[in-house]
C-alpha positions in Angstrom: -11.5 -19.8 -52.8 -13.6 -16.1 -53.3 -15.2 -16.9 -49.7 -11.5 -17.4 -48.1 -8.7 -17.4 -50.1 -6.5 -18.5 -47.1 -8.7 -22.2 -47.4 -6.6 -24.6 -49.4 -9.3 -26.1 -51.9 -8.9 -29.5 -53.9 -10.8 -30.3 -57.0 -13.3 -32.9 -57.2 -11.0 -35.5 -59.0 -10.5 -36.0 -62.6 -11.6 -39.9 -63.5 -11.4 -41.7 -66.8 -8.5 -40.4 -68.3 -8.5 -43.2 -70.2 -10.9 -41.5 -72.4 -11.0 -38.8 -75.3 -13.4 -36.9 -73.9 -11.9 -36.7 -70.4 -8.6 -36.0 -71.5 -10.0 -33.1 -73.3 -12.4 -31.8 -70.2 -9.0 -32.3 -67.9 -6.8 -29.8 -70.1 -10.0 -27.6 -70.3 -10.3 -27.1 -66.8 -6.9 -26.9 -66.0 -5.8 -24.0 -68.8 -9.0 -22.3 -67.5 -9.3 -22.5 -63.7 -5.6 -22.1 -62.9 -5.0 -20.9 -59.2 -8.3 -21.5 -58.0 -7.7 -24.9 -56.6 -4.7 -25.5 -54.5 -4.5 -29.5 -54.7 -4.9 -31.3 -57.9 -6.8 -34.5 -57.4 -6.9 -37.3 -59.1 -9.7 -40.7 -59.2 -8.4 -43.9 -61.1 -9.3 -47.4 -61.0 -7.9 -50.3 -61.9 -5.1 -52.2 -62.1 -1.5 -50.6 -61.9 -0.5 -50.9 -65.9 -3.3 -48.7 -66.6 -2.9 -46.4 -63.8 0.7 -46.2 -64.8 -0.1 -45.9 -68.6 -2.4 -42.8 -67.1 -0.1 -41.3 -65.0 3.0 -41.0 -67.3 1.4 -40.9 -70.6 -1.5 -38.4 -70.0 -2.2 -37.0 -66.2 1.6 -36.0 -65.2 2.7 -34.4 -69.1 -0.6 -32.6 -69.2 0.2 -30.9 -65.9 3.1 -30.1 -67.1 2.0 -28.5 -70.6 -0.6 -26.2 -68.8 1.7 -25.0 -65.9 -0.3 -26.9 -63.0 2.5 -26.6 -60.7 0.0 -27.3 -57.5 0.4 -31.2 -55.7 -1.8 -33.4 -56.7 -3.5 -36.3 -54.8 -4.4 -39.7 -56.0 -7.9 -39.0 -54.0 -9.5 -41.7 -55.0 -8.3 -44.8 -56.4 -8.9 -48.5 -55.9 -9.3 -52.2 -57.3 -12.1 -54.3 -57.1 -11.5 -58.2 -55.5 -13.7 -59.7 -57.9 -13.8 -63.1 -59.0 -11.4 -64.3 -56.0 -8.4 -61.7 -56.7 -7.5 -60.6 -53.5 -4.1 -61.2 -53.7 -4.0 -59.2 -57.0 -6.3 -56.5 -55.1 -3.7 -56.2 -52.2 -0.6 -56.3 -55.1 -2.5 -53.5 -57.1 -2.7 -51.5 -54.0 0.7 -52.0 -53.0 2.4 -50.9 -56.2 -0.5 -48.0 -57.0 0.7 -46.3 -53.5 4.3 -46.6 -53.8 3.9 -45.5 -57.7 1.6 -42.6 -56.7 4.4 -41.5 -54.0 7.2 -41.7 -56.2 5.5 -39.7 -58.9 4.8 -37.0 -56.3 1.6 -37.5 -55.2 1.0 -35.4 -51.4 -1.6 -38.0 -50.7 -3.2 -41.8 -51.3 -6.7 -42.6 -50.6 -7.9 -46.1 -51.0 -11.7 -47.1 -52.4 -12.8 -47.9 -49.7 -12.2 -49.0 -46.7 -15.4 -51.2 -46.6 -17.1 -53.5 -49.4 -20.3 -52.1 -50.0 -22.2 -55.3 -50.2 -22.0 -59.3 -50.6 -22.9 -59.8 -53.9 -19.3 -61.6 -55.1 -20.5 -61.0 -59.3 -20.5 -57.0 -58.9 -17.8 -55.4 -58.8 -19.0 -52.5 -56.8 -19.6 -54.5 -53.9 -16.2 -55.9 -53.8 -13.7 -52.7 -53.6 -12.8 -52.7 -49.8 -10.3 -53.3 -47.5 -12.1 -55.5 -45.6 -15.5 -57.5 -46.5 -19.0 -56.4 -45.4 -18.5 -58.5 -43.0 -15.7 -56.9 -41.3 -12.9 -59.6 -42.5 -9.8 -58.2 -43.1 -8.9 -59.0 -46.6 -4.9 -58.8 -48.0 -5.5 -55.9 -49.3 -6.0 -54.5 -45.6 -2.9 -56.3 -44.3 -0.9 -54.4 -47.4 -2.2 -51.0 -46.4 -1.1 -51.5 -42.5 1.9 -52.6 -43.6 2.9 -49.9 -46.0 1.6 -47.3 -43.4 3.4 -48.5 -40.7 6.6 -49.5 -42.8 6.8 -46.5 -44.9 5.4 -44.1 -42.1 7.3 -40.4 -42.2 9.4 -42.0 -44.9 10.8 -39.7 -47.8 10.7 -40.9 -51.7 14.9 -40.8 -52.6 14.3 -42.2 -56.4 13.6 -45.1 -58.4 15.9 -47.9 -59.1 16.8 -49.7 -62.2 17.4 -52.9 -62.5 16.0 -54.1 -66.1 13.0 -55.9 -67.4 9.4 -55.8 -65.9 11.0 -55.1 -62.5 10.1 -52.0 -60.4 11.8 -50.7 -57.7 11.6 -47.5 -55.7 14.2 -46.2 -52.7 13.0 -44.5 -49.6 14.8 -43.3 -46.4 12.8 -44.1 -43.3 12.0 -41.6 -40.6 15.0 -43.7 -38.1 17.7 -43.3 -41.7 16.9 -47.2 -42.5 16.8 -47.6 -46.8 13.1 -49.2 -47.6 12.9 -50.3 -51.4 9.6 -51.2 -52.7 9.9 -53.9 -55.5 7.6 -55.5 -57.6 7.7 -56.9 -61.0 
């Protein structure tokens, strides 16, 4: 930001705010290094009750209690396939997205695009879109649809409808309604 302050500059990504520790080094940083980034980003895996739990009960009220008014950017943010779950893969990156989006997030980015080996027992290998072997897995077909679906879309607010069900209202670039639901 000193070597051009016209260059918009994201931090690395805060990850395990799931932890003491973290949450502490989080506030730090932001009370201390306010307007020197100009994109808050933010790194959490797993499934979307946690990321959820995260994101309303420590990320977004801890921006808000140190005056980080900048976007933020789930940058990077994923669920493994392991143990044959790529159905709940694809679901977790279906509702993570839309979630993300209607909390205000500028961006998405999934881990990764690629699994970064075969071994089916580590969970490390097993994060991608598709397998190592190029096969498109259902998480892949999720991520094409939502950006082709919800392309130039605008977040209008969520909906209620009771329970475990979640529901969140768009307006599509052509003025159709899109609602993302999931419970």
């Amino acid at each position: 930001k000193k070597a051009d302050p016209e260059a918009l500059v994201m931090n690395g990504g805060f990850a395990g705010l799931t932890a003491p520790a973290q949450i502490a080094y989080q506030r730090d940083f932001l009370e201390k290094a306010g307007g020197q980034f100009d994109i808050h980003a933010f790194h959490q895996h797993g499934d979307f009750g946690v990321f959820r739990q995260v994101i309303d009960g420590v990320f977004l009220p801890q921006r808000r209690e140190t005056g980080t008014a900048v976007p933020w950017y789930a940058n990077e943010t994923a669920m493994h396939s392991l143990g044959d779950q790529e159905k709940f893969q694809a679901e977790t990156l279906f509702s993570k997205l839309i979630f993300a989006w209607a909390r205000g997030a500028i961006g998405y980015t999934w881990y990764d695009l690629r699994n970064d080996g075969f071994d089916p027992n580590a969970n490390e290998h097993n994060f991608g879109l598709i397998t190592r072997a190029l096969r498109p897995k259902a998480a892949y077909a999720v991520y094409n649809a939502l950006s082709g679906t919800y392309r130039e879309a605008e977040f209008l607010r969520a909906v209620r409808f009771g329970g475990n069900i979640e529901a969140f209202l768009f307006r599509a670039g052509d003025g159709r309604l899109l609602l993302a639901v999931w419970n």
